[in-house]
C-alpha positions as CSV (number, residue, x, y, z in Angstrom):
1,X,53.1,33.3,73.8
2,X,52.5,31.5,70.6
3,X,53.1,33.4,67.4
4,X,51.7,31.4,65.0
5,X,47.4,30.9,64.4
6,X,45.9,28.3,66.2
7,X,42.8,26.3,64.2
8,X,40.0,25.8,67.1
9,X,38.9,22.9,65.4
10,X,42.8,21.2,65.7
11,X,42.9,22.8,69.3
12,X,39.6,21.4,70.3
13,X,40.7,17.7,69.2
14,X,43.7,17.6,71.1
15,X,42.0,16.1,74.5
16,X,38.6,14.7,75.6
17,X,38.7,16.1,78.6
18,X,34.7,17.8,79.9
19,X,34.9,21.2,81.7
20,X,38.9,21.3,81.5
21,X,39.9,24.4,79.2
22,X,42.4,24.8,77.8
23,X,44.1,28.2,76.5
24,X,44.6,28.9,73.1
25,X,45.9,32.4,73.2
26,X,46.6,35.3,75.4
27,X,45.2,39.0,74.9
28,X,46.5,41.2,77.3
29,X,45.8,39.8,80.6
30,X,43.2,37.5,79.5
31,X,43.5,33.9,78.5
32,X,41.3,32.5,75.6
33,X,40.1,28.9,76.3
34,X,37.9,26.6,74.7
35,X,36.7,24.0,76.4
36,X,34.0,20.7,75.6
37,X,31.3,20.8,78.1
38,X,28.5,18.0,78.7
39,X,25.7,17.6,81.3
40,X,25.8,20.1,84.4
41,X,28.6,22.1,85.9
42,X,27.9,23.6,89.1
43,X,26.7,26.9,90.7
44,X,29.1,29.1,91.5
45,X,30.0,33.0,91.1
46,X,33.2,35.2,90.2
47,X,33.4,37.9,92.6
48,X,35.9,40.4,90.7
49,X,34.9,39.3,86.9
50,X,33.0,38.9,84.2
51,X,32.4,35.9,82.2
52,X,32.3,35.1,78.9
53,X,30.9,32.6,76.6
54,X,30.8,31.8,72.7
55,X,28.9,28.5,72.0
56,X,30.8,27.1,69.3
57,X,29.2,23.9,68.4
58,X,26.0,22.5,70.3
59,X,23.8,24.5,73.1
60,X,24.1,26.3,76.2
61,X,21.8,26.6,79.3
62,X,23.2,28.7,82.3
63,X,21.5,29.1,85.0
64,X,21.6,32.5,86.8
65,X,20.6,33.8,90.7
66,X,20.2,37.4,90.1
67,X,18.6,40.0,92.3
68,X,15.5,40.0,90.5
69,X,15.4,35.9,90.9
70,X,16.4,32.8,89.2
71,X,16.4,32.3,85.2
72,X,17.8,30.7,82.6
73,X,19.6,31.7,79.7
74,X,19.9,29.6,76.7
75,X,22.7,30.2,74.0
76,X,22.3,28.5,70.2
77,X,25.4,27.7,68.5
78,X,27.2,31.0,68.0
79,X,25.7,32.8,70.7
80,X,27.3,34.9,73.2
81,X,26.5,35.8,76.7
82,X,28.0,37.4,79.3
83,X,27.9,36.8,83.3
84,X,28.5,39.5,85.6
85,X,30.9,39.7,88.2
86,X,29.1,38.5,91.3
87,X,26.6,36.2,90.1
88,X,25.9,33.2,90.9
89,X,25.8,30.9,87.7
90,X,25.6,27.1,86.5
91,X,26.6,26.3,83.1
92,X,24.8,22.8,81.6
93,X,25.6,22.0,78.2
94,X,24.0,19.5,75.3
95,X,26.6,16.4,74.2
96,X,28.8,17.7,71.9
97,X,29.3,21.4,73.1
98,X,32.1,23.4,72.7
99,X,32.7,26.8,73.8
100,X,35.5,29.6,74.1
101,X,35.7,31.6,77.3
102,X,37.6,34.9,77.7
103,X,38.8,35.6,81.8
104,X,41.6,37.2,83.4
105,X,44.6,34.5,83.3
106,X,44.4,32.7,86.7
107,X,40.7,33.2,87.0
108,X,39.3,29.6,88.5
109,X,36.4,27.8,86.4
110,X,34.8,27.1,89.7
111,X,34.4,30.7,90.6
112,X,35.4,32.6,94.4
113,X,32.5,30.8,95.7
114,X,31.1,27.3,94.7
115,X,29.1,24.3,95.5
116,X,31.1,21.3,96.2
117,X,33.4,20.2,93.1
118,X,31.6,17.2,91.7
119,X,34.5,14.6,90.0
120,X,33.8,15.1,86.4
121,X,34.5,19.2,87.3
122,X,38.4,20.2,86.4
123,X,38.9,23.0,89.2
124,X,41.8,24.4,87.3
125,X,43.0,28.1,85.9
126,X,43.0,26.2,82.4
127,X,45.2,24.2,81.4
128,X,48.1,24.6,78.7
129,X,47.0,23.8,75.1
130,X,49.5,20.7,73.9
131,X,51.3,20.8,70.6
């Protein structure tokens, strides 16, 4: 675990990389990640956890299937919202979107159930942040 702070700013400038987090810090067994997000992710739900989001710089749209129906949330720079377990969400973002996510470390950004992976998708856990 790193010891020393970590500027989101330097972390988030380290790769290019669209929907391919990468985590910043630990808390308990929960990874940190921030992550630059463009254009549409895909539908897809965790079945045993919450979800997180902060928008850090840009907007947010998320698309949700709840009981009730379909609707959209939109989150403003500095907004927070979080998903529950179970439902099925897609995450589309505004060019120049950043956000950091909290999930359980091993927790895959494409969910226990999913749409098929389009290319410019990371399926991934996260991905180590590099010095």
């Amino acid at each position: 675990m790193n010891t020393e702070p970590i500027a989101l700013a330097d972390a988030l400038a380290s790769f290019d990389a669209l929907w391919s987090p990468r985590i910043v810090a630990r808390v308990n067994d929960y990874d940190v990640r921030v992550a630059k997000v463009e254009g549409e992710h895909l539908w897809h739900a965790h079945d045993t956890t919450d979800e997180f989001f902060l928008v850090l710089s840009g907007e947010l749209r998320i698309a949700l299937r709840e009981d009730a129906g379909e609707r959209t949330v939109h989150l403003p720079r500095g907004a927070v919202f979080t998903v529950p377990k179970g439902v099925e969400h897609k995450p589309s973002a505004a060019p120049g979107t950043t956000l950091l996510l909290f999930e359980p470390t091993g927790t895959s950004t494409v969910g226990d159930r999913h749409a098929p992976v389009p290319a410019h998708v990371d399926a991934t856990t996260g991905h180590a942040l590099e010095a």
